[in-house]
PyMOL Python script that loads the backbone (N, CA, C, O; Angstrom):
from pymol import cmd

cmd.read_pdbstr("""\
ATOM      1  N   UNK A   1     305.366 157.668 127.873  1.00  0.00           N
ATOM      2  CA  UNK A   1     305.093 159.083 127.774  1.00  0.00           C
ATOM      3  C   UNK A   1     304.688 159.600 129.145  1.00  0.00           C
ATOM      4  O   UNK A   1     303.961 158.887 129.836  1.00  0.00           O
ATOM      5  N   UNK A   2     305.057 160.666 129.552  1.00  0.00           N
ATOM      6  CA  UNK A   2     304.914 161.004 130.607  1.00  0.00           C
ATOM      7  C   UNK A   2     303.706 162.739 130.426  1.00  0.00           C
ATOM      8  O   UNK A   2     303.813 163.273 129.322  1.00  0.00           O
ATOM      9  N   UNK A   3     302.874 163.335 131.277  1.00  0.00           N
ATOM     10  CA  UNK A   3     302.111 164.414 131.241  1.00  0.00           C
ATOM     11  C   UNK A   3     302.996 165.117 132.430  1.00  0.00           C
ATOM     12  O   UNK A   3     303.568 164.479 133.314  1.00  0.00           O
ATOM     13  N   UNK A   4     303.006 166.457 132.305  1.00  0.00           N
ATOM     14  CA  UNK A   4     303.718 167.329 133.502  1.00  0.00           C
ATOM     15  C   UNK A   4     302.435 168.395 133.850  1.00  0.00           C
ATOM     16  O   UNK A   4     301.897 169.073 132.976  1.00  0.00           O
ATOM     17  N   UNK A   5     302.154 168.412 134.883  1.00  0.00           N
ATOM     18  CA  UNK A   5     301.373 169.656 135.376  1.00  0.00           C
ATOM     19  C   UNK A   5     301.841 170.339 136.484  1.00  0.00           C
ATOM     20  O   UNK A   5     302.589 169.750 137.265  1.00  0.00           O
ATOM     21  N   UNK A   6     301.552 171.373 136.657  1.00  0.00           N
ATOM     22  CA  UNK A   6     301.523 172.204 138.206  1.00  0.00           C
ATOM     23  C   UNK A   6     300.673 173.251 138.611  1.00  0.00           C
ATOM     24  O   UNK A   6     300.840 174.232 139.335  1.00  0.00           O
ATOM     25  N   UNK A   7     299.566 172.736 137.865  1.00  0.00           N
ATOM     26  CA  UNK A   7     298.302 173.842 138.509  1.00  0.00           C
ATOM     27  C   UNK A   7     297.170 173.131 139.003  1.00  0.00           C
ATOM     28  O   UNK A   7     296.373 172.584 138.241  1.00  0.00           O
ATOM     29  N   UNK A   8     297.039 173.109 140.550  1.00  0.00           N
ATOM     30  CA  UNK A   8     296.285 172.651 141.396  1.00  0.00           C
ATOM     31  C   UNK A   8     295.980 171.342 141.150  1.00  0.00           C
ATOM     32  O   UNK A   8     294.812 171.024 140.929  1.00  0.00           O
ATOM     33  N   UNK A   9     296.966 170.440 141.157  1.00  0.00           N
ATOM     34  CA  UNK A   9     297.091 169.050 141.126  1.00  0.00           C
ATOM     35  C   UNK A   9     297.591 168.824 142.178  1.00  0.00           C
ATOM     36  O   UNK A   9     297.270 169.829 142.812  1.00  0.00           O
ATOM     37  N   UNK A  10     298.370 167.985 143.081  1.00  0.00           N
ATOM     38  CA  UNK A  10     298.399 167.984 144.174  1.00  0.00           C
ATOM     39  C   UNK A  10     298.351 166.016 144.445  1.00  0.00           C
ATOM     40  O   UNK A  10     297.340 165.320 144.351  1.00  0.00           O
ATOM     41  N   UNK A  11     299.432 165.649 144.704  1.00  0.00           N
ATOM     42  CA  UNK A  11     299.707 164.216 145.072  1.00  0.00           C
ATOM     43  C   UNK A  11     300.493 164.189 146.405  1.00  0.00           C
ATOM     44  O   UNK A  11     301.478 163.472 146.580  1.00  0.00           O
ATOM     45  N   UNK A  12     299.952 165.069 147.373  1.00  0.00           N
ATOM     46  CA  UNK A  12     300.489 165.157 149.164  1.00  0.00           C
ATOM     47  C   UNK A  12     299.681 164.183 149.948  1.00  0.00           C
ATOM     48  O   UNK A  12     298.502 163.905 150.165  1.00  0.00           O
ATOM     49  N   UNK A  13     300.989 163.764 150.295  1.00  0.00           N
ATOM     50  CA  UNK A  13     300.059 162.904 152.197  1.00  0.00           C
ATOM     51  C   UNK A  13     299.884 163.803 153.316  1.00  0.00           C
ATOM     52  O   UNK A  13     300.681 164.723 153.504  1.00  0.00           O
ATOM     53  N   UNK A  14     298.922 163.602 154.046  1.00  0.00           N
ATOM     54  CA  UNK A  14     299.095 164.157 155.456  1.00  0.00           C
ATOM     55  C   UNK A  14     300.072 164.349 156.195  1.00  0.00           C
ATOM     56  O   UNK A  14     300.414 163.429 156.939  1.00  0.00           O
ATOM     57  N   UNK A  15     300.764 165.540 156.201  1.00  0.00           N
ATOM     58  CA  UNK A  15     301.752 165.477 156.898  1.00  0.00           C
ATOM     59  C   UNK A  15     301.479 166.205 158.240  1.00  0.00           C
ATOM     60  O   UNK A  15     300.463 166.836 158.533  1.00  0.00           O
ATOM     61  N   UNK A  16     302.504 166.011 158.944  1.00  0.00           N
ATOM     62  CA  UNK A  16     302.348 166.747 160.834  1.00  0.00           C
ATOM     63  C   UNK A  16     302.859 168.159 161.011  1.00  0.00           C
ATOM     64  O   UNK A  16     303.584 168.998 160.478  1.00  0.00           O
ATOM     65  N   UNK A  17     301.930 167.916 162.252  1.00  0.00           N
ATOM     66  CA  UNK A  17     302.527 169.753 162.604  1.00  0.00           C
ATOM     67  C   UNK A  17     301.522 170.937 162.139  1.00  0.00           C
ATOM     68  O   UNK A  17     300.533 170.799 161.419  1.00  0.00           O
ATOM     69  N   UNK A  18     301.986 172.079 162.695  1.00  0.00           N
ATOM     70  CA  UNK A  18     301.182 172.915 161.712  1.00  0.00           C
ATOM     71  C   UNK A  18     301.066 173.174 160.410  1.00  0.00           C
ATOM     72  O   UNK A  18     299.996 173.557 159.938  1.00  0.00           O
ATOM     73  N   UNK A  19     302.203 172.987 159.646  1.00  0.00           N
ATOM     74  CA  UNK A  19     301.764 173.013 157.921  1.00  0.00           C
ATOM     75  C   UNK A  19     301.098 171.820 157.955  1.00  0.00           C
ATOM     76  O   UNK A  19     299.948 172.142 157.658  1.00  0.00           O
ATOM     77  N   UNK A  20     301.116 170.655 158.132  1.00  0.00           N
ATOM     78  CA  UNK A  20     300.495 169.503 157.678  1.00  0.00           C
ATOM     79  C   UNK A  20     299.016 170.486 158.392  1.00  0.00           C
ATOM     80  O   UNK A  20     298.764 171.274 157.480  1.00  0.00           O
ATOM     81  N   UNK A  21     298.405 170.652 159.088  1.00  0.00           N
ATOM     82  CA  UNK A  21     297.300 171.236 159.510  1.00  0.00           C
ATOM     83  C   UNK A  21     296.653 172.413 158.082  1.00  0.00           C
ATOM     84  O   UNK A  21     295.721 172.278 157.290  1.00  0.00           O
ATOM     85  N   UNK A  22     297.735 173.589 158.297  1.00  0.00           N
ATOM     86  CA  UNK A  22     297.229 174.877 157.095  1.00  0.00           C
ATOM     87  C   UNK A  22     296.970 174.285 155.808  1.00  0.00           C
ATOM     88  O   UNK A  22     295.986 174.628 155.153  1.00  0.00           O
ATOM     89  N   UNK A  23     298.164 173.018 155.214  1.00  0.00           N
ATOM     90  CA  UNK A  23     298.113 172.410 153.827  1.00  0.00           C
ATOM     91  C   UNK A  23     296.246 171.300 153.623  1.00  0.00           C
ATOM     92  O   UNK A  23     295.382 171.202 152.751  1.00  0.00           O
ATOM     93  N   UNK A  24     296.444 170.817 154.764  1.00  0.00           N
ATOM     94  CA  UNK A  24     294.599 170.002 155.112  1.00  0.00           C
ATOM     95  C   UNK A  24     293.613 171.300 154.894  1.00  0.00           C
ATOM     96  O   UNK A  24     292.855 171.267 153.924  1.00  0.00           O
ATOM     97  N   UNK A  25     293.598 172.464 155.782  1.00  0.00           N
ATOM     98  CA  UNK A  25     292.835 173.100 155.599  1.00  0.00           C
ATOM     99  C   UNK A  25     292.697 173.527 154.205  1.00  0.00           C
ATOM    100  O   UNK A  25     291.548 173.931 154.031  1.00  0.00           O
ATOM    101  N   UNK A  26     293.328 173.591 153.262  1.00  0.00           N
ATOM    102  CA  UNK A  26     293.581 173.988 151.834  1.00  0.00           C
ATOM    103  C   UNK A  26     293.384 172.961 150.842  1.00  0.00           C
ATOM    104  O   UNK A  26     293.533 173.197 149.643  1.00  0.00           O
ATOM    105  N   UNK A  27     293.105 172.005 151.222  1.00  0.00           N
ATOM    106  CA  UNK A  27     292.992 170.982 150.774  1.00  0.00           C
ATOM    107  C   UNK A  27     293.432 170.075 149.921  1.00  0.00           C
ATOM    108  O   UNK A  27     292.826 169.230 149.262  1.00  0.00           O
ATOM    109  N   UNK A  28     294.967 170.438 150.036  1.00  0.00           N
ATOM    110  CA  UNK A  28     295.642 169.340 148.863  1.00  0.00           C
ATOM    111  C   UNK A  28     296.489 168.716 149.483  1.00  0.00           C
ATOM    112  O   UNK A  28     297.530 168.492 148.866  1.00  0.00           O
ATOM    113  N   UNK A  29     296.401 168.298 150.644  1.00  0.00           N
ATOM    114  CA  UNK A  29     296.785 166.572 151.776  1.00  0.00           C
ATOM    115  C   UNK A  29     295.569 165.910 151.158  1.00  0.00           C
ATOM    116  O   UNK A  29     294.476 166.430 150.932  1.00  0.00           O
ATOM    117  N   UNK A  30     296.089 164.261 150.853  1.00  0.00           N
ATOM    118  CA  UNK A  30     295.101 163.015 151.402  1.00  0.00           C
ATOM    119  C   UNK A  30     295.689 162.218 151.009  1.00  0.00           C
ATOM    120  O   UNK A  30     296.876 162.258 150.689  1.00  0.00           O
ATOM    121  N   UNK A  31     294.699 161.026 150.943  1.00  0.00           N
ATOM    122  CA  UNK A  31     295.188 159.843 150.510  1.00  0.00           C
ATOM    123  C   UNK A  31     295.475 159.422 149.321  1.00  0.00           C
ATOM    124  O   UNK A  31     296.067 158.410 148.946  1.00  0.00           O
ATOM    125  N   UNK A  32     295.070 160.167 148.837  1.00  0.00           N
ATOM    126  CA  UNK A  32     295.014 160.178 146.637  1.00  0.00           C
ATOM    127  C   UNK A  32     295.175 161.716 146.311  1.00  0.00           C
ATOM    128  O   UNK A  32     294.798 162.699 146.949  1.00  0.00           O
ATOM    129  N   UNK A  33     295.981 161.587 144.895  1.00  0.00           N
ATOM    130  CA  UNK A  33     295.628 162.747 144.616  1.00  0.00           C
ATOM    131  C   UNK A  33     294.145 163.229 143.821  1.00  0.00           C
ATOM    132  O   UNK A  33     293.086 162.622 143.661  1.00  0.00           O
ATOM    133  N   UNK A  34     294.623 164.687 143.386  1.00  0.00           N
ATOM    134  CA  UNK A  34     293.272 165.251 144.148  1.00  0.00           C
ATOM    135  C   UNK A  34     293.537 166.757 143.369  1.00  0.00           C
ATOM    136  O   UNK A  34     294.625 167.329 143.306  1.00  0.00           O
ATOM    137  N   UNK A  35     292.512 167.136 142.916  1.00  0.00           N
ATOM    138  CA  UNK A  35     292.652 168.941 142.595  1.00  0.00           C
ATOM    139  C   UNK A  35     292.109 169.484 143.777  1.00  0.00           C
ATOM    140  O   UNK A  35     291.120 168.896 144.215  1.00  0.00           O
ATOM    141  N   UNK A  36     292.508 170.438 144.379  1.00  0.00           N
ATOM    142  CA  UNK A  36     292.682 171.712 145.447  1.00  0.00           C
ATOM    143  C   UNK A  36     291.382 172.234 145.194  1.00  0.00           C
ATOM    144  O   UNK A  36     291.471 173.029 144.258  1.00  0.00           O
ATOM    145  N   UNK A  37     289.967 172.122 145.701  1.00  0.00           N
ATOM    146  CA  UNK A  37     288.968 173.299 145.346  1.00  0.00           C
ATOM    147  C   UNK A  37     289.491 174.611 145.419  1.00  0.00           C
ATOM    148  O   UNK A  37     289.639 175.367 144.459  1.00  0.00           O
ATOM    149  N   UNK A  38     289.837 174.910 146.914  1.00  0.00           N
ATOM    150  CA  UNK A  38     290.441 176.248 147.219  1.00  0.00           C
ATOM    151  C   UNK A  38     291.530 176.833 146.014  1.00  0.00           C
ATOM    152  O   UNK A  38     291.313 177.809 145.295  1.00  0.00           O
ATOM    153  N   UNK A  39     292.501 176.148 146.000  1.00  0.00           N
ATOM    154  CA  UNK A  39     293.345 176.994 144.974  1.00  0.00           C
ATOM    155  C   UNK A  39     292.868 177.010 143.409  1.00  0.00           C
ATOM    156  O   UNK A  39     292.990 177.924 142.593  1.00  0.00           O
ATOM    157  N   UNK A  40     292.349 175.851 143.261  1.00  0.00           N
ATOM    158  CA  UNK A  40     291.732 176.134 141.820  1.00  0.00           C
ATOM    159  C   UNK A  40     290.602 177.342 141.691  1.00  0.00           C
ATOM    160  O   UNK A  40     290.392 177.953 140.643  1.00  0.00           O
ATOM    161  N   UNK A  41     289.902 177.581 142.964  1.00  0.00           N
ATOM    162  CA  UNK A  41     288.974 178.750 142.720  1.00  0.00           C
ATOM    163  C   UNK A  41     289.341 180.031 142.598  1.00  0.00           C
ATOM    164  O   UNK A  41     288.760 180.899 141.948  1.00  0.00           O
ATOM    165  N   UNK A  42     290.289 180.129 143.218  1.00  0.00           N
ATOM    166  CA  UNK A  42     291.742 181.315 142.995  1.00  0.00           C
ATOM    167  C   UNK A  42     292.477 181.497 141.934  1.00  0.00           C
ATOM    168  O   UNK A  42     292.846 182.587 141.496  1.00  0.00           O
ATOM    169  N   UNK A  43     292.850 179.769 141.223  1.00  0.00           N
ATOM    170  CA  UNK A  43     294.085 179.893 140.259  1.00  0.00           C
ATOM    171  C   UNK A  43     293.602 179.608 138.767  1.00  0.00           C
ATOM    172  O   UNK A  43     294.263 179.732 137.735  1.00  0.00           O
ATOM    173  N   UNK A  44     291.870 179.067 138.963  1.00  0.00           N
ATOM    174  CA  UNK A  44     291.568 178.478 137.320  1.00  0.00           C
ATOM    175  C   UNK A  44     290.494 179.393 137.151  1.00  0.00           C
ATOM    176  O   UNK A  44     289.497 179.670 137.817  1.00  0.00           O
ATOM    177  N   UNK A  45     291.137 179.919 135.716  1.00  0.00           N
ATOM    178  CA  UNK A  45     289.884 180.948 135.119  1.00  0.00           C
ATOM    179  C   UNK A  45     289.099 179.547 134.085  1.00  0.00           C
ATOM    180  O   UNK A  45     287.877 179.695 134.096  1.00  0.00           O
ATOM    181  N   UNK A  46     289.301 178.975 133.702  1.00  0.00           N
ATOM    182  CA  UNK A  46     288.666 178.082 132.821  1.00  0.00           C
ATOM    183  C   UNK A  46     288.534 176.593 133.471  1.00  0.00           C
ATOM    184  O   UNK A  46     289.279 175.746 132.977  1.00  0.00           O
ATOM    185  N   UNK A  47     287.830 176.257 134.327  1.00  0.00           N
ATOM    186  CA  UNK A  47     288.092 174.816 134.769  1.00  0.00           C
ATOM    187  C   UNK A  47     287.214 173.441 133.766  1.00  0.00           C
ATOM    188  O   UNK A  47     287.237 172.211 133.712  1.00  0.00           O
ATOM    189  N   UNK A  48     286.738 174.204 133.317  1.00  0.00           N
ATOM    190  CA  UNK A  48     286.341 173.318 131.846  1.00  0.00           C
ATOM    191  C   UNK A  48     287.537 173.322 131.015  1.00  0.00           C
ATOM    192  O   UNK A  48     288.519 172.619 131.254  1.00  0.00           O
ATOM    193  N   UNK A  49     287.472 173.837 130.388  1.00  0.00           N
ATOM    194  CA  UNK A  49     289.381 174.034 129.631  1.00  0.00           C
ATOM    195  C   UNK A  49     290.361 172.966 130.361  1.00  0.00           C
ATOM    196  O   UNK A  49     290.980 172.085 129.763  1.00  0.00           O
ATOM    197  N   UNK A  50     290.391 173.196 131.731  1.00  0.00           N
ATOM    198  CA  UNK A  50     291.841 172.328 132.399  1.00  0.00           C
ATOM    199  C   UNK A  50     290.843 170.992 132.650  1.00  0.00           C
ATOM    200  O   UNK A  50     291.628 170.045 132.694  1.00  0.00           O
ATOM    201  N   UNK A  51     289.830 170.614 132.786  1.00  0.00           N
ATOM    202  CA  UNK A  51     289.008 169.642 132.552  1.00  0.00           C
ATOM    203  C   UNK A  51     289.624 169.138 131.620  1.00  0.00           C
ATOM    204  O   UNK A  51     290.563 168.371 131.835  1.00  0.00           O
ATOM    205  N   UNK A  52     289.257 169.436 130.495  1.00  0.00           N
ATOM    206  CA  UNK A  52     289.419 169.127 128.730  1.00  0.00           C
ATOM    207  C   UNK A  52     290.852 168.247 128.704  1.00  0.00           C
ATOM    208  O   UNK A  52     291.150 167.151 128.229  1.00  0.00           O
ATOM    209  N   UNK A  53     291.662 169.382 129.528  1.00  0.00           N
ATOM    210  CA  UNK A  53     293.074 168.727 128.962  1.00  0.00           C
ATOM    211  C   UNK A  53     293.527 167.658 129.773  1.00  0.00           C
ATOM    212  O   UNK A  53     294.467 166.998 129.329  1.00  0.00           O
ATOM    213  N   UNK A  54     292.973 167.309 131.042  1.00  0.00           N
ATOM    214  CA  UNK A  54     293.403 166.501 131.972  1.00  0.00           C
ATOM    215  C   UNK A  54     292.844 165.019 130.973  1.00  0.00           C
ATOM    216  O   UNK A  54     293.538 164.059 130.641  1.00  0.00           O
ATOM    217  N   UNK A  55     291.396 165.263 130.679  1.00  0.00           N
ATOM    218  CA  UNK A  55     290.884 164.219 129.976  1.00  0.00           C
ATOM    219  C   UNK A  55     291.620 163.851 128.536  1.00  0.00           C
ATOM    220  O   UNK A  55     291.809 162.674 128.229  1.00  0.00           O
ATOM    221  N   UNK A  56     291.933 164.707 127.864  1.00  0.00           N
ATOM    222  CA  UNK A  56     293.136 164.390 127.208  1.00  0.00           C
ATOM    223  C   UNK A  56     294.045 163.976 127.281  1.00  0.00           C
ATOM    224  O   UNK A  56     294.336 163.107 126.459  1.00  0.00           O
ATOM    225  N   UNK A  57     294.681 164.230 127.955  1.00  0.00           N
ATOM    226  CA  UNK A  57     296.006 163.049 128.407  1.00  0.00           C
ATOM    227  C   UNK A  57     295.557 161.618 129.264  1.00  0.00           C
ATOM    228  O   UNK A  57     296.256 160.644 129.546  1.00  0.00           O
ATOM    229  N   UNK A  58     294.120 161.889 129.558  1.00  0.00           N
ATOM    230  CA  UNK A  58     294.175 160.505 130.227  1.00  0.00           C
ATOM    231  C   UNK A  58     293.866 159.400 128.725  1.00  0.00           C
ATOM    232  O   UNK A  58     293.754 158.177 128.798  1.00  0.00           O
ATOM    233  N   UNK A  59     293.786 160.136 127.577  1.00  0.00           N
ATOM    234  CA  UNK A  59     293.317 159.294 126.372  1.00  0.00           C
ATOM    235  C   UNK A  59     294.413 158.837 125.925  1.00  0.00           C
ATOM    236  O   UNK A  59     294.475 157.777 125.302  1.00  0.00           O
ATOM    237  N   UNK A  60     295.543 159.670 126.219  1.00  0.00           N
ATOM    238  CA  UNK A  60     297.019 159.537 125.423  1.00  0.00           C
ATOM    239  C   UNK A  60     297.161 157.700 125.692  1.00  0.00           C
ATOM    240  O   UNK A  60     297.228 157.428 126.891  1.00  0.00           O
ATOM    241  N   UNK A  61     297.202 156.675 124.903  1.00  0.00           N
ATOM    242  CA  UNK A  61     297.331 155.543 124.712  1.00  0.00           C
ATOM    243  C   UNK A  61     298.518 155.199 125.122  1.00  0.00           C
ATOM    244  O   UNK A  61     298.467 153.990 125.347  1.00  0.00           O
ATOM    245  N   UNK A  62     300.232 155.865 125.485  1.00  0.00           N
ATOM    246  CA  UNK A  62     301.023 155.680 125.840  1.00  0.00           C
ATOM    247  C   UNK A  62     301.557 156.246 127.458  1.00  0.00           C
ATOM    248  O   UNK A  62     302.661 156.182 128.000  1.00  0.00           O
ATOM    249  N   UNK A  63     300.400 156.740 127.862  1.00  0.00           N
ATOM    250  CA  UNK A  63     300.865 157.356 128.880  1.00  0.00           C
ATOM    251  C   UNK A  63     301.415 156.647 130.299  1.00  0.00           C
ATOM    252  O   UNK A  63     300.676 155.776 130.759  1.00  0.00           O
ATOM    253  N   UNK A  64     302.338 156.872 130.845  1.00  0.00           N
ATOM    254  CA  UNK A  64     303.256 155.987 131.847  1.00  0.00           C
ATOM    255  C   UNK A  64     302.179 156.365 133.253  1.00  0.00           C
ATOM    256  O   UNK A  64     301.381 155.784 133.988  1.00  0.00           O
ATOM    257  N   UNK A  65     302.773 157.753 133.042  1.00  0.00           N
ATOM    258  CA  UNK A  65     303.324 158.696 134.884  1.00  0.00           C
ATOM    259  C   UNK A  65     302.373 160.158 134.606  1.00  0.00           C
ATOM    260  O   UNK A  65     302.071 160.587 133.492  1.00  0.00           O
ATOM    261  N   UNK A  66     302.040 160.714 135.801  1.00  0.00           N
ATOM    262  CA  UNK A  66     302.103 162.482 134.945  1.00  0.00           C
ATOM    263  C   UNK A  66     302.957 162.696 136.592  1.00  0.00           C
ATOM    264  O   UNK A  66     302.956 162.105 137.671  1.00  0.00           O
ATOM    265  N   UNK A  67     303.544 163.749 136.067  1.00  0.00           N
ATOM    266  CA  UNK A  67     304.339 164.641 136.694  1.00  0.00           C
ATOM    267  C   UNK A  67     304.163 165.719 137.336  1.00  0.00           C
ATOM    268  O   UNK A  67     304.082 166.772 136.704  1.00  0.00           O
ATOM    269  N   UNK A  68     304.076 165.709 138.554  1.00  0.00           N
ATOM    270  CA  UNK A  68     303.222 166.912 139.825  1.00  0.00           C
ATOM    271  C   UNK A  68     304.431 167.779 140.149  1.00  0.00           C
ATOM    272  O   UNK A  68     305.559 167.447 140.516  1.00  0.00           O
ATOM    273  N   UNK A  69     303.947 168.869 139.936  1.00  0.00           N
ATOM    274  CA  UNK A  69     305.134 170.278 141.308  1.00  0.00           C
ATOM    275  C   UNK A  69     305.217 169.962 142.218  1.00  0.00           C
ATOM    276  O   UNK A  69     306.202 170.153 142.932  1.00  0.00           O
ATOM    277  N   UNK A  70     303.843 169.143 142.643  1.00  0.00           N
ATOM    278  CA  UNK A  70     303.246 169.621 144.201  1.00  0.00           C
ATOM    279  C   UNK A  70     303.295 167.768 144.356  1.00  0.00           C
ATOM    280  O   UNK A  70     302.250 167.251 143.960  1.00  0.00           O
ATOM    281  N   UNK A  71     304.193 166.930 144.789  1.00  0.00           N
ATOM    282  CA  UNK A  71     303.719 165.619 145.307  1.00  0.00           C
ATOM    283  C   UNK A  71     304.306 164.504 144.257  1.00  0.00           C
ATOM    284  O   UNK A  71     304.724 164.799 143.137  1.00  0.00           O
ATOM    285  N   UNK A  72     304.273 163.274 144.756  1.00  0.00           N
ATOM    286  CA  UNK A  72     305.130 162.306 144.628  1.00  0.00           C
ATOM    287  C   UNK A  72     303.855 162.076 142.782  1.00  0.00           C
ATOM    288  O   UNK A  72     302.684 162.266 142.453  1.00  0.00           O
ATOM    289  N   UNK A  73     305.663 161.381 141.928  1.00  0.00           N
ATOM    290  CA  UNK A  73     305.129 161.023 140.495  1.00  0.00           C
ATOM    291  C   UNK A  73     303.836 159.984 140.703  1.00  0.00           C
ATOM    292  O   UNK A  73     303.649 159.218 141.648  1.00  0.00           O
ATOM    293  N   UNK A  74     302.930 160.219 139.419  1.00  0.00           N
ATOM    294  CA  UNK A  74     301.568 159.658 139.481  1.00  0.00           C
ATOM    295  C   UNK A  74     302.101 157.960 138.329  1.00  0.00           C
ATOM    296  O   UNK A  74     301.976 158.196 137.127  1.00  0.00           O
ATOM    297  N   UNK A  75     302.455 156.939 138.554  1.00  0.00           N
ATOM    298  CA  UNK A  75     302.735 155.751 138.060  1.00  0.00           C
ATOM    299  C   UNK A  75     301.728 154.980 138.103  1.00  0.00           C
ATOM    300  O   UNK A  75     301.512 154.391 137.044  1.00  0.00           O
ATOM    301  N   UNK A  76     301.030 154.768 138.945  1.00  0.00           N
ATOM    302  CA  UNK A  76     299.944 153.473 139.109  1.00  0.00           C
ATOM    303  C   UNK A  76     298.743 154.144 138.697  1.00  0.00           C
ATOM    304  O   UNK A  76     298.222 155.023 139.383  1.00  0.00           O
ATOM    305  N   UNK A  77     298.208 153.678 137.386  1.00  0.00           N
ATOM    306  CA  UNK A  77     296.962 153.973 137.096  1.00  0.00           C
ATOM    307  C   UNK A  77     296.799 155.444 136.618  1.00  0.00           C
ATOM    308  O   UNK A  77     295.683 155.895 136.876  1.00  0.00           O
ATOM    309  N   UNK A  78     297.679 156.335 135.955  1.00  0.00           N
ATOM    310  CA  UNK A  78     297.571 157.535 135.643  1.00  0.00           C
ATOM    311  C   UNK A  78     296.442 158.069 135.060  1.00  0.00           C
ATOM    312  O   UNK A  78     295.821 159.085 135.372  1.00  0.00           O
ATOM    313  N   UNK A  79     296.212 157.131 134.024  1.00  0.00           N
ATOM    314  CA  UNK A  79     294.851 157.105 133.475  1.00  0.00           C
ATOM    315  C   UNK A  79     293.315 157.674 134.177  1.00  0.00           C
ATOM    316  O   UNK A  79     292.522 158.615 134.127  1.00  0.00           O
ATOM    317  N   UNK A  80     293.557 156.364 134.844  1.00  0.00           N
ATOM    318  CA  UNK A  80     292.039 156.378 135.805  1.00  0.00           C
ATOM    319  C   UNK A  80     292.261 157.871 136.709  1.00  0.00           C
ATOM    320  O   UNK A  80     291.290 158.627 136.717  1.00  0.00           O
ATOM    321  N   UNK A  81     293.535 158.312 137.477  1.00  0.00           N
ATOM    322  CA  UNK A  81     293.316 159.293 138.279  1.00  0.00           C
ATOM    323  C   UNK A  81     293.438 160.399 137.408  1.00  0.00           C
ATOM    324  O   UNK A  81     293.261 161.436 138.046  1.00  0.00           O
ATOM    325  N   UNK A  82     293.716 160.647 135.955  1.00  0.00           N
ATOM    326  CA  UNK A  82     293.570 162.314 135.015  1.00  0.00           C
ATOM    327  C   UNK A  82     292.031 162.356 135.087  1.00  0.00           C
ATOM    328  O   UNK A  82     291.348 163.261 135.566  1.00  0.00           O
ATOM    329  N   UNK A  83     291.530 160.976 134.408  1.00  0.00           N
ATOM    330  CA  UNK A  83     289.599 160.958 134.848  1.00  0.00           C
ATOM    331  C   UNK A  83     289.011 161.520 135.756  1.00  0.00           C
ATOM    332  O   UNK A  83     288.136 162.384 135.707  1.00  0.00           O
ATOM    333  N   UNK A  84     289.769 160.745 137.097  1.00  0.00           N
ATOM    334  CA  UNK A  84     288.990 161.211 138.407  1.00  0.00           C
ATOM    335  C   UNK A  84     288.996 162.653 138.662  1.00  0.00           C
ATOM    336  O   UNK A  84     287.973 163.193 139.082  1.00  0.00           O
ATOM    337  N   UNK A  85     290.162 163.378 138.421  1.00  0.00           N
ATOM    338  CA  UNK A  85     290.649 164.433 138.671  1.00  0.00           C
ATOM    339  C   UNK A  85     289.504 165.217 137.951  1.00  0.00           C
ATOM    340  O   UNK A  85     288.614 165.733 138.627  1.00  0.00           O
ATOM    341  N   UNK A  86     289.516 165.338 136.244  1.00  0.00           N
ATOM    342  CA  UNK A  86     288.649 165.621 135.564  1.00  0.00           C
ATOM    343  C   UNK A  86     287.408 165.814 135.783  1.00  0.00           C
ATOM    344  O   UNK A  86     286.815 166.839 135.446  1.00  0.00           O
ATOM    345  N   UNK A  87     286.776 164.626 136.500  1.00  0.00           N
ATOM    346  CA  UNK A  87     285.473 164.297 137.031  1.00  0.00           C
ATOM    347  C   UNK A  87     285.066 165.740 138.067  1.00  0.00           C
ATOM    348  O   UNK A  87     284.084 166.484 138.057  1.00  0.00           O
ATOM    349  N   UNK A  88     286.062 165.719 138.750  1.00  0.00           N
ATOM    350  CA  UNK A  88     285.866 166.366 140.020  1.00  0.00           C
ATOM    351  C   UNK A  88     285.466 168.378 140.058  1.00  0.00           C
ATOM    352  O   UNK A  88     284.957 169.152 140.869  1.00  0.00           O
ATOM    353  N   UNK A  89     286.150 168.492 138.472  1.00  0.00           N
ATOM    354  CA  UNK A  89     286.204 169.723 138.226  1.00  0.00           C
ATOM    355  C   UNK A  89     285.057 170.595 137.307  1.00  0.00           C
ATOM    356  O   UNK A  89     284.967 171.696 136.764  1.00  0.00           O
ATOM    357  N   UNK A  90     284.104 169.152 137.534  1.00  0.00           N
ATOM    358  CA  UNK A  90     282.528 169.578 137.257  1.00  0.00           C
ATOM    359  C   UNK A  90     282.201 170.891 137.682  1.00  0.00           C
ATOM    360  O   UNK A  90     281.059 171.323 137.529  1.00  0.00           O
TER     361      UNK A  90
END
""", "prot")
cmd.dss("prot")
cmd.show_as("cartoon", "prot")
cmd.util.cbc("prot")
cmd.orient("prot")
């Protein structure tokens, strides 16, 4: 089973140049993915709500992958990173 999102999820590496620079300043480059403070403070009226559901699918017992707009498919450990993600949106 796979999860699909595209609101302020974000699975980017550092990239070069000036976008790799503007995309860091915005904060959805790193080494892991990662929810965007900046755009989620802009784009989430409910971040408890998108909390809720991230943690929900990390329960889904079949879950493979989740599926990003923004950055390479989530395969290794999907689970643990819907949590982390979740965690973060305290």
């Amino acid at each position: 089973m796979s999860a699909r999102t595209d609101y302020g999820f974000f699975n980017v590496r550092k990239q070069p140049g000036l976008v790799g620079f503007i995309f860091g300043l915005l904060g959805v480059t790193g080494a892991e993915p990662k929810a965007a403070k900046l755009v989620l403070r802009k784009l989430a009226d409910d971040k408890s709500a998108l909390r809720a559901q991230f943690e929900e699918w990390a329960n889904l017992p079949d879950l493979k992958r989740v599926i990003l707009s923004h950055g390479a498919v989530i395969e290794k450990d999907p689970r643990e990173t819907l949590r982390r993600i979740a965690a973060s949106l305290s």
